[in-house]
N, C-alpha and C positions, 0 to 999 in steps of 0.2 A: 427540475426546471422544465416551461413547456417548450417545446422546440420553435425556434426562432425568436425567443426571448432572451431580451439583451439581459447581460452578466451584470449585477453591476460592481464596480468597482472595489467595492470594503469585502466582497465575497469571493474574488478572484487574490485579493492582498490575503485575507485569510485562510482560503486555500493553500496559496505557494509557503505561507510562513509553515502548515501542517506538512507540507511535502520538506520543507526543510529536516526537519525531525528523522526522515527516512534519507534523505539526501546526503545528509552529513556524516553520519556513520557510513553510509557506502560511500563516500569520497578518502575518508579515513583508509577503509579495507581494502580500495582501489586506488593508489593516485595516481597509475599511470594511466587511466583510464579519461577519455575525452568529458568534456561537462555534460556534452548532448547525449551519450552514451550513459551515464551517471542519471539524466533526466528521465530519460525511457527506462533504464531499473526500476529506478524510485517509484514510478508511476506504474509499472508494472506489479510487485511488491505492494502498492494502495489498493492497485485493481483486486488483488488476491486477497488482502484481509477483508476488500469491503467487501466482497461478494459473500464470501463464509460467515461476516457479522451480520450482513444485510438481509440473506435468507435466513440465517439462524434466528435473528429477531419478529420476522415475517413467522418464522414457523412452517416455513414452505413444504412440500412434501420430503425433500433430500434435506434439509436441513439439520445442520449440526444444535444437538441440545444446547438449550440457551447456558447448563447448567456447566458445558463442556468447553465451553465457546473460549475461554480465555485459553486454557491447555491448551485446545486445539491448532488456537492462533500464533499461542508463543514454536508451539512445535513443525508447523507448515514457515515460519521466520526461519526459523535455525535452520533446518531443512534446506531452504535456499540459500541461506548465508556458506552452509558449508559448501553447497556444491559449487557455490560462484568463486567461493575460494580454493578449492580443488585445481579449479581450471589450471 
């Protein structure tokens, strides 16, 4: 998106419904945990796979092989899931 261009609507709906996806399993493996706190996970968790899928796809120079890229993703998941459940 270019900066200062308006969102529109059906792209912001379909956004939050993908952020549910991640949302809901960490509400699951957290319920004592506030919603706002559950939001900035979640979205932290999006930030982290899109970047590893986003340059992997680009082919950027640190980029994970496209041929890797699913392992890689399931493995940096878990990875976070255990340590948030460690806590």
């Amino acid at each position: 998106m270019e900066v200062g261009r308006e969102i529109p609507d059906w792209a912001i709906s379909e956004q939050m419904a993908l952020f549910g996806h991640i949302y809901r399993p960490l509400a699951a493996l957290f319920p004592t945990r506030a919603p706002e706190q559950l939001s900035v996970t979640a979205r932290s968790l999006f930030s982290a796979v899109h970047g590893i899928v986003a340059l992997g796809l680009e082919q950027k120079l640190i980029a994970v092989p496209i041929d890797a890229l699913r392992s890689e993703v399931a493995i940096i998941v878990h990875a976070m899931v255990v340590g948030l459940t460690a806590k």
